[in-house]
N, C-alpha and C positions, 0 to 999 in steps of 0.2 A: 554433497546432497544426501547422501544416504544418514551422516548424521542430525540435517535438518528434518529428515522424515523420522526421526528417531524421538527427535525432543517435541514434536506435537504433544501439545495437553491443552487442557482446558485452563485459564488464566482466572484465578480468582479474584472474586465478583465485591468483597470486603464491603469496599466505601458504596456502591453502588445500592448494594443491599441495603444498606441503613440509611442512605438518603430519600433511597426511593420505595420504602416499605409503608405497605397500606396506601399506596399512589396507586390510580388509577386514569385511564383515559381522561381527557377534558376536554371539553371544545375550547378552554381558556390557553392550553397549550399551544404555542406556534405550530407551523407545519412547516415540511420544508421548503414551501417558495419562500413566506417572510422571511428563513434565515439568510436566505442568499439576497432580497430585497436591502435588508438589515446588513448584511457587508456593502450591500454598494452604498447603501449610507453614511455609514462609518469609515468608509475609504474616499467618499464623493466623485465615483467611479461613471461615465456617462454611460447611457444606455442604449446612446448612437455610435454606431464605429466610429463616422466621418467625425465625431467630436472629441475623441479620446487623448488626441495630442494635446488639447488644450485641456483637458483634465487632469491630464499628468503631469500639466507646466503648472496648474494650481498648485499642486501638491510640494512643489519646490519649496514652497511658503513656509511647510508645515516642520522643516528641517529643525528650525528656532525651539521648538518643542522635545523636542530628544532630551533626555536624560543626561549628563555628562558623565555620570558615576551610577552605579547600579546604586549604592547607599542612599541619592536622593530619591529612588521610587518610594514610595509606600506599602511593606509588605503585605500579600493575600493571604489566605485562606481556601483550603481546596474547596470550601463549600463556597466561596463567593464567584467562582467559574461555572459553578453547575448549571449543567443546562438540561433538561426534556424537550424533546422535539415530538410532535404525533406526524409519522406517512398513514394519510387516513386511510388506507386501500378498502375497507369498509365500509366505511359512512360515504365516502366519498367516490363512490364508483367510479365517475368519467377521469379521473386520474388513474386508473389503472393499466391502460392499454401501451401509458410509453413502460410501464415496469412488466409489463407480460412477455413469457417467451414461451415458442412453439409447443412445451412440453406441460402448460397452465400450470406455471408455478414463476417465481419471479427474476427478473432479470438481476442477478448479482453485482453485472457490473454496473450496473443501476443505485447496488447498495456502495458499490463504493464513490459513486460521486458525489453521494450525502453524508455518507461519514469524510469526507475530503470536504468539504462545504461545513459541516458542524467540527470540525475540528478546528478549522482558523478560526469559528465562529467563538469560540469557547478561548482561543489564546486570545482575542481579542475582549469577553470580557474580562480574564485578568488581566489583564493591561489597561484599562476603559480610565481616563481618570475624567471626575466628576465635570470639571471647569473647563473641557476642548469638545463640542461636539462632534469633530473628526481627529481618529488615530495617525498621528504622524508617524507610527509602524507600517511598514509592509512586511506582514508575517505569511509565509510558505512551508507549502509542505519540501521537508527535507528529507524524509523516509517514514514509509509502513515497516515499524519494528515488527508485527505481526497482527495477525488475523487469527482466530481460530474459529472455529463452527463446532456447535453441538447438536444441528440439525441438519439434515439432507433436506430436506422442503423448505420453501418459504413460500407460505401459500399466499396470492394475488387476492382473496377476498376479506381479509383479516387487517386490521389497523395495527400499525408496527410503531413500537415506542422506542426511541433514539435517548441514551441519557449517556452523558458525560462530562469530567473533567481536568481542570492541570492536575497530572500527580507526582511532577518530577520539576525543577526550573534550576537551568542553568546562569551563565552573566546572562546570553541571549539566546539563549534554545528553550524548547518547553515542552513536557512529553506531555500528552493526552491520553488517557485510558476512556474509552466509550463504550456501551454496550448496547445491544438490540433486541429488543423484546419483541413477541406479536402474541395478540390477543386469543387467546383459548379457552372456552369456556367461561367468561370472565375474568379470568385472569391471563396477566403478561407471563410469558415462559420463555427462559433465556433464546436465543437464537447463535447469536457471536458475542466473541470481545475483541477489543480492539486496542494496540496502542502507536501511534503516530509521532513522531517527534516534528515539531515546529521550528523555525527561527525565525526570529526577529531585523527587520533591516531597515535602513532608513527610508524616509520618503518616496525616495526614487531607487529602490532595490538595489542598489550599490554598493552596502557596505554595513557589517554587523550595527545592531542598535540594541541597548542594553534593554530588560524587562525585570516588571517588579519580581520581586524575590517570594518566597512561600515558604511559610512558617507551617509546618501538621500541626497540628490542636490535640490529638492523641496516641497513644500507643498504636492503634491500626494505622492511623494516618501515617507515623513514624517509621511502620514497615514498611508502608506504599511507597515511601519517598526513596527509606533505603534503597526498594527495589530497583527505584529510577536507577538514579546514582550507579549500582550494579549493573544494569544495562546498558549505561553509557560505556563504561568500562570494558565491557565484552564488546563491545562495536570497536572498541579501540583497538582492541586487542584482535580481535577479528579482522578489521583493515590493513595490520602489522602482520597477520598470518598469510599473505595473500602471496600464492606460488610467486609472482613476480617480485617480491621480494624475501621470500625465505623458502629452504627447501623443504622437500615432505618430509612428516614428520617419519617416526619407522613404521608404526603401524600403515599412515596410508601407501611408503610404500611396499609392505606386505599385501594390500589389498590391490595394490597396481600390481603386483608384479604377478600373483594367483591371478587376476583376468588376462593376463597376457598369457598367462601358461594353458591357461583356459581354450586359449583359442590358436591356439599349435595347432600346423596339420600335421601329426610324426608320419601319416603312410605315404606323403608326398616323395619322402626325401629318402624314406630309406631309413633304419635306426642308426643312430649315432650322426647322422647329417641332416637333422633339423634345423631349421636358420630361420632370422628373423621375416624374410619373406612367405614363408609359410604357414599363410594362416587360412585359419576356417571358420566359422561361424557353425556354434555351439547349437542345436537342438532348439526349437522352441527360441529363437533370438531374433534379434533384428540390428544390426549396425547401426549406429547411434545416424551416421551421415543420413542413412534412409530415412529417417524420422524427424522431418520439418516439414514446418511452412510458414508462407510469408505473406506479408500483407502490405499496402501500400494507402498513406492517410494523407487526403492533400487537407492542411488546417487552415479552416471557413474562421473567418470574426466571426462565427453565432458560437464557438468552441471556446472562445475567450474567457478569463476571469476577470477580477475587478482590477488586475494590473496591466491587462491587456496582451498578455501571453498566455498560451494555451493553458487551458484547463486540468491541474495536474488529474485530478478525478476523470476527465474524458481521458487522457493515457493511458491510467489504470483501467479503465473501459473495456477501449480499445485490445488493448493488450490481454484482459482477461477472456475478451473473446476470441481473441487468437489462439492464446492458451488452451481456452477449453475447446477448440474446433481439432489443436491440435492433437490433444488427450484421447477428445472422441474417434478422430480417421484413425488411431493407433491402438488402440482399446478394440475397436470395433462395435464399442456400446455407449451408451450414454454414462458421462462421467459426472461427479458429484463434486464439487470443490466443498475440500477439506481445511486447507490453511493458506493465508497468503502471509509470506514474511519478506522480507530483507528487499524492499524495493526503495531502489535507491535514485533519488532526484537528482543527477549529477548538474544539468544543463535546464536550463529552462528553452519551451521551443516557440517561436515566434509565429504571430500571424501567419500566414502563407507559405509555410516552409509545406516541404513534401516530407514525409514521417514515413521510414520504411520499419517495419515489424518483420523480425523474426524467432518463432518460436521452435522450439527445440525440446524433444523428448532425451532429459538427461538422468534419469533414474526411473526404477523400478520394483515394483517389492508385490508379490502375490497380484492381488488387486490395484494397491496403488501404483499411480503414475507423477513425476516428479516433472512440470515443465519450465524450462529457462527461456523471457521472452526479451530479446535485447532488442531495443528502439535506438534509432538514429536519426538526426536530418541529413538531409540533402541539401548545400548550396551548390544547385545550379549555374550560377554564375562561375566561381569559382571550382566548381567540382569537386568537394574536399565533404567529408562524409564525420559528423561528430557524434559519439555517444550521450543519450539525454539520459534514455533510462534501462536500468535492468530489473526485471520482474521474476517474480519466484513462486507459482504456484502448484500445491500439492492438490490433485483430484482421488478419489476413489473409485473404479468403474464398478459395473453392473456382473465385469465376469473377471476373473483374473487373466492376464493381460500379458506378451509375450516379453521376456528377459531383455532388457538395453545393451549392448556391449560394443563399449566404446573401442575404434582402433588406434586414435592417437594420443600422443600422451595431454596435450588439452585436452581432450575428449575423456578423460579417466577423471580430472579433477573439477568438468563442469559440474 
């Protein structure tokens, strides 16, 4: 955690900048209902619960259509995925009240169910081919590689411009780079960037399904890609790093072993007869165990996507507001989200499952606060509890904010 808080920065803007320079507002720009209107069309997704079984038995049809080798797709262009989106919070007033929160500025977790909604929307058009007017893909989100913010506000009366595209493609994965503007003075000013990774499945979400391939057209483009590529890499390498399968490395455990010494009692014992049972909490601290809370989501069909499984965007929601509820009872002030990374879609969750959240205060630094939000279901019948998703968001509060110190050794390298 403390070196996710470390590599926060701002994620350059490149391609963004030049596709979208001298762009402004339009009423010709979609907004974001049509984009989500626009995936159930392209998916041919019903927009009655009771009929969704029979939607999805359509969709078996659409197997015939798959690709069999990535080489017969037709390669893209990152300018042939581009998309702008307008949330008119401006012009369009009576939209504003589901994105308002208590504090008159806007709901975040708000923003990420539209960047989750514009991100298939966008894998979908590079994949779009001319001759099927429905995609026999079912493409998911598979992780929020990161979020970052360059603003503390996002004000609710201002029109906010969504632009993004592919900048990365695997056989069948596809990273998405997006950003968010809002209008100021007449012009857009950055807000966030974003990058998502996608993948590709067949019809009936089963089983990998290949995507066209992307060619960069120029030298930035050629960086972009690189980058991808490089970011795959570090996920790899990052999933290979995980204490259940390798031990720490020496530095982290120099860093474990100084917070244990940290939290010695020596006057209990007497000098020379300190033992591991001896411990105290340091000044200005708080025991990582004391620092949760939990939440409890029973998933309604109105939470559904167009595959008929929950909405990964309402998880991340969900989840951010448990985050940030967490942040603020532990802060004692209002907290600011500063980055979301490393959220990872392990399980997708079903109609009517019970969805237990809980969030977890796992680092600390002056002001900022690091929260860890692990989601699970519940089957009831069975009793067996599975992990869907883990979420990773960084806040900044309002005052600097008491010391984390974890007592177990999970508790060191959440």
């Amino acid at each position: 955690s403390a070196y996710r808080l470390c590599i926060m920065r701002r994620l350059p803007s490149v391609l963004a900048r030049t596709l979208t320079s001298g762009t402004n507002a339009s009423p010709g720009f979609p907004d974001m209902s049509e984009v989500r209107s626009k995936l159930r069309d392209i998916v041919g997704a019903s927009t009655n619960w009771r009929d969704h079984v029979q939607a999805m038995q359509e969709r078996k049809a659409l197997h015939t259509l798959l690709a069999k080798r990535q080489e017969d797709l037709p390669p893209r262009r990152m300018k042939d995925s581009y998309l702008e989106v307008i949330l008119p919070l401006g012009s369009q007033p009576e939209i504003r009240e589901k994105y308002l929160n208590v504090h008159n500025s806007v709901r975040f977790g708000r923003i990420l169910e539209d960047l989750d909604s514009l991100g298939v929307l966008i894998c979908y058009t590079h994949t779009k081919q001319e001759m099927q007017q429905r995609s026999p893909l079912s493409i998911v989100t598979a992780l929020v590689d990161k979020i970052n913010l360059c603003q503390k506000i996002i004000h609710p009366d201002r029109d906010i411009k969504f632009t993004g595209n592919v900048s990365w493609v695997g056989k069948t994965s596809m990273e998405v780079r997006m950003h968010m503007l809002q209008l100021d003075d007449g012009d857009y000013s950055p807000v966030l960037d974003a990058t998502f990774v996608m993948v590709a499945r067949d019809p009936e979400n089963k089983r990998p399904a290949f995507v066209n391939p992307l060619i960069p057209e120029s030298p930035e483009e050629e960086e972009i890609f690189k980058q991808g590529e490089l970011n795959k890499l570090k996920r790899i390498e990052f999933s290979t790093a995980s204490l259940l399968k390798m031990a720490p490395t020496a530095e982290e455990r120099n860093v474990v072993h100084d917070i244990f010494l940290n939290t010695l009692d020596t006057r209990q014992e007497g000098e020379g007869t300190v033992s591991f049972r001896s411990r105290k909490l340091p000044p200005n601290s708080v025991w990582m165990e004391d620092a949760k809370l939990k939440g409890l989501q029973i998933c309604h069909p109105e939470e559904r996507n167009i595959f008929n499984r929950i909405f990964g965007g309402f998880l991340m929601r969900k989840a951010f507001e448990l985050g940030w509820a967490t942040a603020c009872s532990y802060g004692g002030s209002r907290p600011f989200i500063v980055s979301v990374d490393d959220i990872m879609f392990q399980k997708p969750v079903e109609v009517g499952s019970l969805l237990l959240l809980s969030g977890q205060v796992c680092y600390t630094e002056k002001n900022y606060i690091q929260i860890r939000v692990h989601s699970e279901v519940y089957n009831a019948n069975t009793r067996e509890h599975h992990t869907t998703n883990i979420f990773h968001f960084t806040f900044i509060s309002e005052n600097e904010v008491p010391q984390i110190v974890p007592k177990t050794y999970g508790g060191k390298y959440l």
